[in-house]
KOLZATI-633432 format. One record per residue: z, x, y of N, C-alpha, C in turn. Coordinates in pm, whole numbers, plus 50000, padded with zeros to 5 digits. Layout:
residues N
NODE    nzz    nxx    nyy   cazz   caxx   cayy    czz    cxx    cyy
NODE      Z      X      Y      Z      X      Y      Z      X      Y
...
***
This chain:
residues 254
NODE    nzz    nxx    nyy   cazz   caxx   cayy    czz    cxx    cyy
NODE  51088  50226  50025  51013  50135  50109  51011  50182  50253
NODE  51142  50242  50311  51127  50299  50429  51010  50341  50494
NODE  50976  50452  50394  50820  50567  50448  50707  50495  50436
NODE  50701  50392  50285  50583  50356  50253  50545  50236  50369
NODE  50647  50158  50385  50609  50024  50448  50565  50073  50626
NODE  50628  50164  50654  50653  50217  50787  50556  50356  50820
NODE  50476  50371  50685  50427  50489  50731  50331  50543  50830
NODE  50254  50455  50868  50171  50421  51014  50205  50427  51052
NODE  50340  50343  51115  50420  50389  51213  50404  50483  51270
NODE  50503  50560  51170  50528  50732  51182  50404  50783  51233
NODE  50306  50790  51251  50196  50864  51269  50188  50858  51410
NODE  50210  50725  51439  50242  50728  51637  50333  50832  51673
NODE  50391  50869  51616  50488  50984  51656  50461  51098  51680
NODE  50382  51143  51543  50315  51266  51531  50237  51317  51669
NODE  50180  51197  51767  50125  51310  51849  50236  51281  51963
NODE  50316  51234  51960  50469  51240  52052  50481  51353  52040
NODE  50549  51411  51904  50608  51518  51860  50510  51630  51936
NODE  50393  51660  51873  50309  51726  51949  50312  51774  52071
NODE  50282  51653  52145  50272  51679  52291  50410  51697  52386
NODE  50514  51667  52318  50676  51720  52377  50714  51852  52316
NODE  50639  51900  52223  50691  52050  52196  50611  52145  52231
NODE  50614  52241  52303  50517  52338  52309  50580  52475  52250
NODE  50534  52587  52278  50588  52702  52255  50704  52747  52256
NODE  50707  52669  52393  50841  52745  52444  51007  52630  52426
NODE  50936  52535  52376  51031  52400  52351  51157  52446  52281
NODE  51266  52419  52329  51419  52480  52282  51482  52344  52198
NODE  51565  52398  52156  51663  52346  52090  51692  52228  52124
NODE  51707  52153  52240  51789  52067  52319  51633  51951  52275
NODE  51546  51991  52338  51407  51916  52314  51376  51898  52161
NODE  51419  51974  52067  51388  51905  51920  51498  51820  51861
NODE  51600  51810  51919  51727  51718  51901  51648  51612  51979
NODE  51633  51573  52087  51613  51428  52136  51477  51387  52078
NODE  51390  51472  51989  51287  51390  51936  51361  51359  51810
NODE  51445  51426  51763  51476  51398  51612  51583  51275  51645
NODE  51657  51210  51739  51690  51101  51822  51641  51012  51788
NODE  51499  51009  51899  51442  50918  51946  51379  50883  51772
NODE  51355  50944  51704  51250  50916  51614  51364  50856  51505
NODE  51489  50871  51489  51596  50797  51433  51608  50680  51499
NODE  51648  50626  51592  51630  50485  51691  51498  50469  51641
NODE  51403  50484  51641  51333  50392  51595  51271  50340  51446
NODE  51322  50448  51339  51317  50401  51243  51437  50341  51170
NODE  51508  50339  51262  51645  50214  51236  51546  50083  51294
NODE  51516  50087  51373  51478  49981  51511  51398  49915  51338
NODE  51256  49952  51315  51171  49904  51184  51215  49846  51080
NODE  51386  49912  51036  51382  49885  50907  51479  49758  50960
NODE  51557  49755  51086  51643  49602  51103  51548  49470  51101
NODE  51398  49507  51162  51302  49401  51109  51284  49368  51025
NODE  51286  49502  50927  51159  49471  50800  51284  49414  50686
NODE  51426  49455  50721  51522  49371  50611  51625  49338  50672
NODE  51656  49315  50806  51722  49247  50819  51861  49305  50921
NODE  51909  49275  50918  52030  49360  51008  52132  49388  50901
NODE  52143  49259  50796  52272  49261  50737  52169  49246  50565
NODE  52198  49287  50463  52210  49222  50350  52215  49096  50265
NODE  52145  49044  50246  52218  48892  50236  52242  48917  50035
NODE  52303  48859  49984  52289  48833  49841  52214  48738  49809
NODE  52113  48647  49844  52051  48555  49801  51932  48649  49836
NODE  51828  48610  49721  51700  48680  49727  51603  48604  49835
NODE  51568  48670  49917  51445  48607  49974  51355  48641  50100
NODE  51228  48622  50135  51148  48719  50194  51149  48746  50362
NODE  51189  48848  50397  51192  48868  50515  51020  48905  50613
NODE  51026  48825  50706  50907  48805  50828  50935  48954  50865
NODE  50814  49015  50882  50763  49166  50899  50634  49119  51003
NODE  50640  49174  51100  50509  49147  51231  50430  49256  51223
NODE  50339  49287  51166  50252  49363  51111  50198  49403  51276
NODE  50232  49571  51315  50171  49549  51460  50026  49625  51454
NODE  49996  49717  51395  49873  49752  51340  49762  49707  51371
NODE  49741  49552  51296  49601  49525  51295  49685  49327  51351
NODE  49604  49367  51445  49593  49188  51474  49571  49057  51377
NODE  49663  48962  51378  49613  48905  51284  49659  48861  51109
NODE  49745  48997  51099  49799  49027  50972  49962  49028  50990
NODE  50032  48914  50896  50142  48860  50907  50172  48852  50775
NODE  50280  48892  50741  50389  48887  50593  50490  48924  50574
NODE  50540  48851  50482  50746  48857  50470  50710  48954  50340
NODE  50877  49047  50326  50883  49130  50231  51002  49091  50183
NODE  50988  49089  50030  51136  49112  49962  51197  49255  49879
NODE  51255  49245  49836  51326  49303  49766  51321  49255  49533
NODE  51320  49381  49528  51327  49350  49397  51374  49483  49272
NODE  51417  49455  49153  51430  49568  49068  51362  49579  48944
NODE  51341  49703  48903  51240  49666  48802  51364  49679  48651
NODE  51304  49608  48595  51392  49572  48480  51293  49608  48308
NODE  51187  49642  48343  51091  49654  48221  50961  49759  48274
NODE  50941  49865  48211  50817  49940  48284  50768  50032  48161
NODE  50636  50030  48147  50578  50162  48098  50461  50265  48132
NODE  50437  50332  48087  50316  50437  48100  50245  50470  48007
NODE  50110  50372  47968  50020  50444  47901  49887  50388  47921
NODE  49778  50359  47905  49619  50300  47971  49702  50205  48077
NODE  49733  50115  47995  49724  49951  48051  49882  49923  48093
NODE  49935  49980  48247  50083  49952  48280  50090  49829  48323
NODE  50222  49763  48299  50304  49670  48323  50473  49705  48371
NODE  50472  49619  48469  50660  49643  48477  50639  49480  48467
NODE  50820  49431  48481  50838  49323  48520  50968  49351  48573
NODE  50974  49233  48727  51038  49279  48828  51207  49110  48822
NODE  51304  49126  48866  51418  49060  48879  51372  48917  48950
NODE  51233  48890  48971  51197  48820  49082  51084  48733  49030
NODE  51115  48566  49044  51017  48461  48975  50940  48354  49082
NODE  50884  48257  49024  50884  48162  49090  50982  48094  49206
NODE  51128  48097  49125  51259  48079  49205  51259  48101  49319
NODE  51200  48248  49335  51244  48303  49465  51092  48309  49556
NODE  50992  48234  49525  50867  48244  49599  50777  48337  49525
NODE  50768  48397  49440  50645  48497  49392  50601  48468  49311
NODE  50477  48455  49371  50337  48394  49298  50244  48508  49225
NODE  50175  48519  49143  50046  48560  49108  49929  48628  49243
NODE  49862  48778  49238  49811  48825  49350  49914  48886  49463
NODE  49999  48867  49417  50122  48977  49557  50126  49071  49531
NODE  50128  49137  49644  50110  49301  49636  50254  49325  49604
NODE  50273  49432  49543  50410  49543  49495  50441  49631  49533
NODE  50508  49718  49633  50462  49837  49733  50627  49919  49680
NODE  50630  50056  49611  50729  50098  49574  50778  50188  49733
NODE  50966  50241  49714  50993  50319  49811  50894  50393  49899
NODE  50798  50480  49821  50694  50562  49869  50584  50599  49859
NODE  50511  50449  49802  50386  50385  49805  50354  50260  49757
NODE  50203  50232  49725  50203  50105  49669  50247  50130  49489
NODE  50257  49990  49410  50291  49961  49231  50217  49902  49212
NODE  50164  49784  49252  50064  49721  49158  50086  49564  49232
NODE  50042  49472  49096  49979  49385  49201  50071  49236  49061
NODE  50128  49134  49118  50143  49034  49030  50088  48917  48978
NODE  50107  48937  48829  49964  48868  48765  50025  48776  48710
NODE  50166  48764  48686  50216  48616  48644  50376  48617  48653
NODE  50440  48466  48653  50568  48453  48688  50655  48371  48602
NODE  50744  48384  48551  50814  48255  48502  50926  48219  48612
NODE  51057  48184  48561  51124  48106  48694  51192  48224  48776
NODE  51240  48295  48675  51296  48399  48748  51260  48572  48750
NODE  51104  48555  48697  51064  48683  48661  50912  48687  48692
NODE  50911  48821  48693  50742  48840  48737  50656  48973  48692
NODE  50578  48939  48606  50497  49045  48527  50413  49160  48640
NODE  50417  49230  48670  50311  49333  48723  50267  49393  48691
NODE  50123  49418  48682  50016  49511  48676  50006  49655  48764
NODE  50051  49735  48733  50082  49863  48784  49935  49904  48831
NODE  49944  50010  48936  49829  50057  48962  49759  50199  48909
NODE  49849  50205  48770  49852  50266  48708  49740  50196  48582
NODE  49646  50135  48570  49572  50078  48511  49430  50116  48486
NODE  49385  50092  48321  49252  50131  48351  49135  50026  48347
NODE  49029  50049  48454  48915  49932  48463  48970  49772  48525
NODE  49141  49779  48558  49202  49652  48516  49245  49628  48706
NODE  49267  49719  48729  49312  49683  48923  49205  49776  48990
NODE  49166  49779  49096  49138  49789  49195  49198  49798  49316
NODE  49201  49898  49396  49282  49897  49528  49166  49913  49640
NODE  49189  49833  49761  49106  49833  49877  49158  49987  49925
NODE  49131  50056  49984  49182  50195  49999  49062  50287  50150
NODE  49125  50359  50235  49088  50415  50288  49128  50584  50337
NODE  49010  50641  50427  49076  50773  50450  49131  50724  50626
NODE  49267  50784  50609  49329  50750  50789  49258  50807  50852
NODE  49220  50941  50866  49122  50984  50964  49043  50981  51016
NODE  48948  50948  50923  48790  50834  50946  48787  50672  50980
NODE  48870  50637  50883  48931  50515  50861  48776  50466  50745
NODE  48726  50522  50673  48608  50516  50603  48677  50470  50453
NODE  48640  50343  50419  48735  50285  50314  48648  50322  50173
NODE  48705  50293  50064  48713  50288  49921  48748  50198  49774
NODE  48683  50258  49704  48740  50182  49567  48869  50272  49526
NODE  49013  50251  49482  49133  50340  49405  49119  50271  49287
NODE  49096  50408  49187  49124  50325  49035  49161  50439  48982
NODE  49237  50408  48846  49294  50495  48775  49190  50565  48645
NODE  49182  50643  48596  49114  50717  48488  49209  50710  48338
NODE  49349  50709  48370  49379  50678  48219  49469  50820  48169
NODE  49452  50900  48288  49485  51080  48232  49591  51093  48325
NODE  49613  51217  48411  49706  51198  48503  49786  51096  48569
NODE  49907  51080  48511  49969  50879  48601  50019  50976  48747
NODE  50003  51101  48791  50032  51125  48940  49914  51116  49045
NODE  49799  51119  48981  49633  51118  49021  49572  50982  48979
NODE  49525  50916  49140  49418  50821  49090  49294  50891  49159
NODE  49175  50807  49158  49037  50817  49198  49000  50729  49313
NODE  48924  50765  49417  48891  50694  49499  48765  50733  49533
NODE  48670  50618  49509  48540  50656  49502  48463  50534  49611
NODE  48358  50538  49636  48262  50482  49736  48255  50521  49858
NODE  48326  50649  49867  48352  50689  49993  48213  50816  50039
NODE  48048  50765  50139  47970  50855  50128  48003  50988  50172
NODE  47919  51092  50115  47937  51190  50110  47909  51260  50228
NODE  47838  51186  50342  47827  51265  50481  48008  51267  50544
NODE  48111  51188  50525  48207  51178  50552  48256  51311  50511
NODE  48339  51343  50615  48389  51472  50600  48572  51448  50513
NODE  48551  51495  50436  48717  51515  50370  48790  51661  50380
NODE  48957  51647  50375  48998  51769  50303  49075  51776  50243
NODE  49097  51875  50147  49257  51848  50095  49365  51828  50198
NODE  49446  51760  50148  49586  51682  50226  49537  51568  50307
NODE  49464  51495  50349  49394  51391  50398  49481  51290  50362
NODE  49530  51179  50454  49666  51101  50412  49546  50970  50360
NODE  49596  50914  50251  49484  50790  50184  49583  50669  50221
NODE  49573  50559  50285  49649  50492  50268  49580  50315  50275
NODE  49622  50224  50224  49559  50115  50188  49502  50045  50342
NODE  49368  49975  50294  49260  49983  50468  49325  49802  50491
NODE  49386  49734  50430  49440  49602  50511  49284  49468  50466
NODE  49209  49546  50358  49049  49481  50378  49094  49345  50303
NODE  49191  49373  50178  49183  49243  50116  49324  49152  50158
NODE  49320  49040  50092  49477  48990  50139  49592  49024  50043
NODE  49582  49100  49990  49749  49136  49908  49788  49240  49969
NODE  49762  49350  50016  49792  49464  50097  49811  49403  50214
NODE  49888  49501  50285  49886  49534  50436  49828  49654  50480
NODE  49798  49677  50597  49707  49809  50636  49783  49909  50702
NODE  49740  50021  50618  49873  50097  50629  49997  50168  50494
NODE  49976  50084  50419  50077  50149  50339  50026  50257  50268
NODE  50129  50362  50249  50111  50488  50179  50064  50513  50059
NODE  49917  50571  49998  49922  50613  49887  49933  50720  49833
NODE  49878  50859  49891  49908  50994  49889  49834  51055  49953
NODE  49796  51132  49915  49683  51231  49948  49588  51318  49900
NODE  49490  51358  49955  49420  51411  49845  49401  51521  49787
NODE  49374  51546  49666  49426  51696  49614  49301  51741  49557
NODE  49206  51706  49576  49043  51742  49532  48956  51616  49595
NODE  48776  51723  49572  48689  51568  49526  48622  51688  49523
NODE  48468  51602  49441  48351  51614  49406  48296  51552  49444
NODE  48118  51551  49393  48012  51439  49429  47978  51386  49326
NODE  48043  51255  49317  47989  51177  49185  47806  51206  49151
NODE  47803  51282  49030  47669  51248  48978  47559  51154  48958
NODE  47675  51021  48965  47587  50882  48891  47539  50819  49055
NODE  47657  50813  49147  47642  50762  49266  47605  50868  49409
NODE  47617  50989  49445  47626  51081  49490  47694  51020  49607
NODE  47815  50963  49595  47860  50945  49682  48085  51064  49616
NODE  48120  51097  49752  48284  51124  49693  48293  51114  49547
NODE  48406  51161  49472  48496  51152  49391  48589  51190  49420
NODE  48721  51141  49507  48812  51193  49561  48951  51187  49450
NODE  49057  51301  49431  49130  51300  49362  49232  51239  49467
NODE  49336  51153  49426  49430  51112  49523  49620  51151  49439
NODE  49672  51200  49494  49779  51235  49417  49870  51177  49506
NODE  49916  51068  49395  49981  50996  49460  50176  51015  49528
NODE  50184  50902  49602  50329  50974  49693  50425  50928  49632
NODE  50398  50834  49552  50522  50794  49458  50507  50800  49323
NODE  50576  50864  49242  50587  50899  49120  50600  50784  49041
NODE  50512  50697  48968  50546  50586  48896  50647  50579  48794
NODE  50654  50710  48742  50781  50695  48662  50927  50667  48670
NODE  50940  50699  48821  51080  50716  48850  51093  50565  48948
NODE  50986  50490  48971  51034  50359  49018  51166  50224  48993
NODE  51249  50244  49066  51316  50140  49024  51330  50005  49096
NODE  51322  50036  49211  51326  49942  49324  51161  49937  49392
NODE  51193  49823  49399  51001  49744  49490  51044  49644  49557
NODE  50967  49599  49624  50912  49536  49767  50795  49426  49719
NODE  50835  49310  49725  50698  49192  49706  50661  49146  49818
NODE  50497  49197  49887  50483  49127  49953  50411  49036  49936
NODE  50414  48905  50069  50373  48806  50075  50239  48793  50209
NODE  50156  48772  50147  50076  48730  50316  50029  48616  50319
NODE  50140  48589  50472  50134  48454  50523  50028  48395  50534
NODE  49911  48482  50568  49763  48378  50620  49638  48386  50495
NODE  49707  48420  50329  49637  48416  50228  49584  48284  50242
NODE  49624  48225  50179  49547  48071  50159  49424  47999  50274
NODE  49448  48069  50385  49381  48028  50483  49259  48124  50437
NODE  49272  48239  50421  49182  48316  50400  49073  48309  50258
NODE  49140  48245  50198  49074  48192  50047  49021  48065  50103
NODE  49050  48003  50218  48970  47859  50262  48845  47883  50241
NODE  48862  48015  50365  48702  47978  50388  48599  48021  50316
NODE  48657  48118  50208  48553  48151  50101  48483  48075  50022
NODE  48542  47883  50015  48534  47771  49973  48435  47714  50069
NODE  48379  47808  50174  48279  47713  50257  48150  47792  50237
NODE  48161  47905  50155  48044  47967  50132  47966  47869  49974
NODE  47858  47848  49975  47778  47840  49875  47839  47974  49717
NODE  47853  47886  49608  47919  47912  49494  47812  48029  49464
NODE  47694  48034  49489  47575  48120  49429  47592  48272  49445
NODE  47610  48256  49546  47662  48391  49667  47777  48483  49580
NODE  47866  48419  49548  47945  48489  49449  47897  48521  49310
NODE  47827  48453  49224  47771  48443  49135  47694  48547  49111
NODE  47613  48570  49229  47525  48665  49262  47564  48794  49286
NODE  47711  48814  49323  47743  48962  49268  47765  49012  49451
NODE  47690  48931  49554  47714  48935  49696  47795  48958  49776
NODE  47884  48911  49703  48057  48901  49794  48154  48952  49737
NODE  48263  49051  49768  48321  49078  49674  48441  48947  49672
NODE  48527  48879  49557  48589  48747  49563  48722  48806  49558
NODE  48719  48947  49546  48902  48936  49530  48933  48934  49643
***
């Protein structure tokens, strides 16, 4: 969760790093960035869980500084049930009991997992993003900031697809993909990988970007449920649009 939840972050750094090293930059000068850049990813993670440990499960307030506006607590969780083949599922240590509802995002050590589709008291089914035709990820390129559809194909579980992205947009391999903040189960910002190909879709002539992802789904054990605080508000007002509008294929409703 460190990299994934924090990985924006990090990118403010990158042109720190940059612009304090030059050629001639010694020894003494790559110690106080490798410092400074420790202080502050201590500084992130005493927010994002806390100073101390607690043994009672429950979601810690994260101030999303990124994008204005966007507020959510994160927990903690283990996975206790997982597989790999079309249609993934885990199920995570974490139910109703402890606040997790249906639609929460799942964000592993070093990217996003998937998304939760149901709960009993003390447990919670997830839909991996390892899925076919079945999830959808809001998704963008950091550089452009030019967003996307992420879906899986069913073949490679280290490779998804990210498509809608037009083709005047410039890509390259290694291009960091990381989720654009568009819908409310994500936050904007978290890590998905990068990219390791594309083509021009035939049917759409828009991208076919290969995305290889930063966290290995297989080896997941530990996840992160988040929560966003200003969901419900945000499902209000979709309740003030005319029912047709959706019907009509107009809006996207997730």
């Amino acid at each position: 969760m460190q990299r994934s939840f924090v990985a924006a972050h990090a990118s403010a750094f990158n042109a720190f790093v940059s612009g304090y090293i030059d050629e001639g930059a010694s020894y003494f000068r790559l110690k106080q960035v490798n410092e400074d850049l420790t202080a502050q990813n201590k500084m992130l993670m005493q927010q994002l869980y806390g100073k101390k440990k607690t043994p009672e499960a429950k979601f810690v307030h994260v101030d999303n500084t990124l994008t204005e506006g966007q507020s959510y607590s994160v927990m903690d969780a283990e996975i206790i049930q997982n597989s790999i083949r079309n249609n993934n599922y885990f199920t995570i240590n974490r139910g109703r009991n402890h606040g997790v509802e249906p639609q929460m995002g799942v964000i592993a050590p070093q990217g996003i997992a998937g998304i939760v589709i149901n709960t009993t008291a003390n447990y919670a089914l997830v839909q991996s993003v390892l899925s076919v035709n079945n999830i959808k990820i809001n998704t963008s390129l950091k550089k452009s900031d030019f967003f996307g559809t992420l879906t899986w194909d069913g073949e490679d579980t280290r490779v998804m697809h990210l498509k809608d992205i037009p083709k005047y947009v410039s890509v390259k391999v290694g291009d960091t993909v990381i989720t654009d903040g568009k819908s409310s189960i994500f936050p904007k910002g978290i890590m998905i990988g990068r990219v390791a190909g594309y083509d021009v879709d035939s049917k759409t002539g828009h991208w076919d970007i290969s995305v290889e992802l930063s966290q290995n789904m297989g080896q997941v054990q530990k996840v992160f449920v988040v929560k966003n605080l200003k969901k419900t508000e945000l499902e209000e007002i979709k309740e003030i649009l005319p029912k047709n509008l959706y019907d009509n294929g107009k809006i996207d409703n997730e």
